[in-house]
N, C-alpha and C positions, 0 to 999 in steps of 0.2 A: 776470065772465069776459070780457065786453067790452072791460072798459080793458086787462087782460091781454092781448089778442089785438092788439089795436093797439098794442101798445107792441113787439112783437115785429117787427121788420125785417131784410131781407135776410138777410143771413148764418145770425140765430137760427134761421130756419126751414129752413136746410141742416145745421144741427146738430140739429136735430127729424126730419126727415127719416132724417137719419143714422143716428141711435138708433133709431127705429119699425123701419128695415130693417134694421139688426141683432137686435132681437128676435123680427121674422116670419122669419130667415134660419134666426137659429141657437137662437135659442132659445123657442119659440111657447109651452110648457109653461109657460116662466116668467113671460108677461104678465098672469096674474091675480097671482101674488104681487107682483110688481113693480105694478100699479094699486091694490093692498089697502096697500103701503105707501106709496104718495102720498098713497093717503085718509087713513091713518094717522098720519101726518106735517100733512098740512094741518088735520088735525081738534089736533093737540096744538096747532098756531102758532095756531089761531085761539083756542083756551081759554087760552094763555100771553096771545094779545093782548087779550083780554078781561079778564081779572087785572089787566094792565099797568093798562087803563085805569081798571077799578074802584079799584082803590091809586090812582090817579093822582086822578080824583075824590076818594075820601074824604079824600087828602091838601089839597086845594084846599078843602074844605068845612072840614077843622080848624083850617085856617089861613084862613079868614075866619073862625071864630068865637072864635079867639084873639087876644089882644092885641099888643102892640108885640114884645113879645120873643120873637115868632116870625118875625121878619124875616130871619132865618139861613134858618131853612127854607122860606122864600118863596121866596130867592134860590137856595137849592141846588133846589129842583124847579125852578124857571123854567129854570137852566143845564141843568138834566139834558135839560130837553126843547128845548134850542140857542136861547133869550130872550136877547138881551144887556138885562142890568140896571143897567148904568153911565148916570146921567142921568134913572134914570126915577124917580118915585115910586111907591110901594108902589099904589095903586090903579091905578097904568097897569101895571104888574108884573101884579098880578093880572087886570086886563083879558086881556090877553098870554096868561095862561095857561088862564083859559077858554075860549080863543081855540082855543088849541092842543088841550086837551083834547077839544073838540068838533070840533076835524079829525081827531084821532086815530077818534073814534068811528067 
């Protein structure tokens, strides 16, 4: 929640402002639905981001335990997750991508 709040400057918090006093204005009734779906909302992005990453592991664990002729699929999740793979060899690839993977966590 912290990096959240520091990342938010000037203007964002006149647009925060903005919103909070239009729902204590005109609409009070509606700020428990309207907080049930933020939670709502935050609880589904953090289960899709959870997925992403679990796929994103299992993907990185079947391609070290497969052989050469999974270099196609090394490259295409390296790109998915913005790796440039031109110049590198296949263990610095994969370096790269547990790299990544473990920022996403």
């Amino acid at each position: 929640m912290l990096k959240i709040v520091m990342a938010i400057e000037g203007i964002e918090w006149l647009f925060i402002a903005l919103i909070v006093t239009m729902f204590i204005l005109w609409a009070p009734e509606k700020i428990p639905k309207f907080a049930q779906a933020i939670a709502k909302a935050r609880k589904e992005f953090e289960n899709a981001y959870r997925e992403l990453h679990t796929e994103l592991e299992k993907e990185v664990v079947n391609i070290e335990l497969s052989n050469e002729s999974s270099d196609e699929k090394l490259i295409e999740v390296a790109r998915s997750l913005g790796i440039e793979t031109r110049g590198k060899t296949r263990e610095e690839i994969m370096k790269e991508v547990k790299e990544k993977t473990k920022e996403i966590k």
